[in-house]
N, C-alpha and C positions, 0 to 999 in steps of 0.2 A: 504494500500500500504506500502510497507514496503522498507524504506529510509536506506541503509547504506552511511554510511560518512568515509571518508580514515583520517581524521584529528578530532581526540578528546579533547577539549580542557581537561586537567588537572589545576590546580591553582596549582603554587608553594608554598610550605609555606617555607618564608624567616627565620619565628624565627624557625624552627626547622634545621638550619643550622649551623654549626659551627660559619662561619663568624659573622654573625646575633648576636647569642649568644657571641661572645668574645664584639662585639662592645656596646652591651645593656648593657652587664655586667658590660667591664670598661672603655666606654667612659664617662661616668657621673663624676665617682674618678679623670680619667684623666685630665678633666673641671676643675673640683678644686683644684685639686692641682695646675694645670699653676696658677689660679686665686691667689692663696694663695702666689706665687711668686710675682705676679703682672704681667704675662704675659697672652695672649690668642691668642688664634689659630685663622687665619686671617679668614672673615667673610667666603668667600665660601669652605672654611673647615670644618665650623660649620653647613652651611647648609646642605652639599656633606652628612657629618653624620646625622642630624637630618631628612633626606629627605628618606635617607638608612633604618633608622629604621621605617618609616612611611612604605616603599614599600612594595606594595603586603598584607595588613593587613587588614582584613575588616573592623575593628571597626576606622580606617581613610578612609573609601570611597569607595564606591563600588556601579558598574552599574549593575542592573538586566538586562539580557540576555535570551528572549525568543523563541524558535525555532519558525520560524512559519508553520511547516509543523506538528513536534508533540506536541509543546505546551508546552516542557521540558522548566526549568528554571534552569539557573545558576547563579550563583554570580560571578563578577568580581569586582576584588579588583582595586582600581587603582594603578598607578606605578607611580615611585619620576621618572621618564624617564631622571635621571641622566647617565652620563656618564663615570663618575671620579671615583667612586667607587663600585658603588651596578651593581655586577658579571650577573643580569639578562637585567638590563635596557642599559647597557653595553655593551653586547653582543647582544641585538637587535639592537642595534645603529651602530653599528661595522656591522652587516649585510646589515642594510639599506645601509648605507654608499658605501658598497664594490656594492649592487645592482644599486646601482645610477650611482657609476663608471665607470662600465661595460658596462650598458644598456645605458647611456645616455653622457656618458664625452669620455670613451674609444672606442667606438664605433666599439670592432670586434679588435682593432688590437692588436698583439701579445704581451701583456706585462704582465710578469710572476710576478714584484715587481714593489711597486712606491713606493716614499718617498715626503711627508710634508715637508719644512722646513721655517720656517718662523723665521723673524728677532726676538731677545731676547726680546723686547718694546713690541712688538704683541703677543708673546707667553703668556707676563705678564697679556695683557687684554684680553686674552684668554681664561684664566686656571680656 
C-alpha cells in the first residue's frame, strides 16, 4: 500500500547557520574577556547561549523516530525549547502561543493586534 504524507519532516542543522557559527565562534572569547574584567553575563544569559549551541545537535540528544506503517527511521535531535534567543525554538513558541490565543483565550473575536504588558519587577523575573 503505498502511504503519501503532505508533511516531511527535514532536521535543521543549526551549526551550519550563520547565527550558530558567529555564537560558537565568539561567544567563548566573549566569556573571557568579561571574566578577565571581572565581570559576567547574568546566569540566564549564559544559559539562553549554552542551550543555543546544544539545539538541534545530535551528538546532545536525540529520539529515534519510527514510522509504523513503513518502518523508516529518523533521528531527532532534541531542542534547548528556549525562547530568548535560538530563531527555531523561538518561532515554535511564538506559534504555539498565537494558536492558544486564538483557539482558546480569543475565542473568534475580531482582534487584529494585542499587547503584553507587565509591570518592570515581573518583567525582571521573567526574562
Amino acid at each position: 500500500m503505498l502511504v503519501t504524507h503532505s508533511h516531511t519532516y527535514k532536521r535543521h542543522r543549526p551549526e551550519q547557520t550563520l547565527l550558530y557559527q558567529l555564537v560558537e565562534r565568539h561567544y567563548p572569547e566573549f566569556q573571557k574577556q568579561l571574566s578577565q574584567k571581572g565581570k559576567s553575563l547574568p546566569l540566564h544569559v549564559v544559559k539562553e547561549f549554552e542551550e543555543f549551541l546544544r539545539c538541534g545537535r545530535l551528538e546532545h540528544g536525540f529520539l529515534r523516530v519510527v514510522c509504523d506503517d513503513c518502518k523508516h527511521e529518523k533521528l531527532l535531535a532534541f531542542s534547548c525549547k528556549r525562547r530568548g534567543f535560538c530563531p527555531s525554538c523561538g518561532a515554535r513558541r511564538m506559534a504555539e502561543s498565537a494558536k492558544l490565543l486564538v483557539e482558546d483565550v480569543l475565542h473568534g473575536y475580531p482582534v487584529r493586534q494585542w499587547v503584553l504588558s507587565l509591570p518592570i519587577p515581573l518583567r525582571l523575573l521573567l526574562a
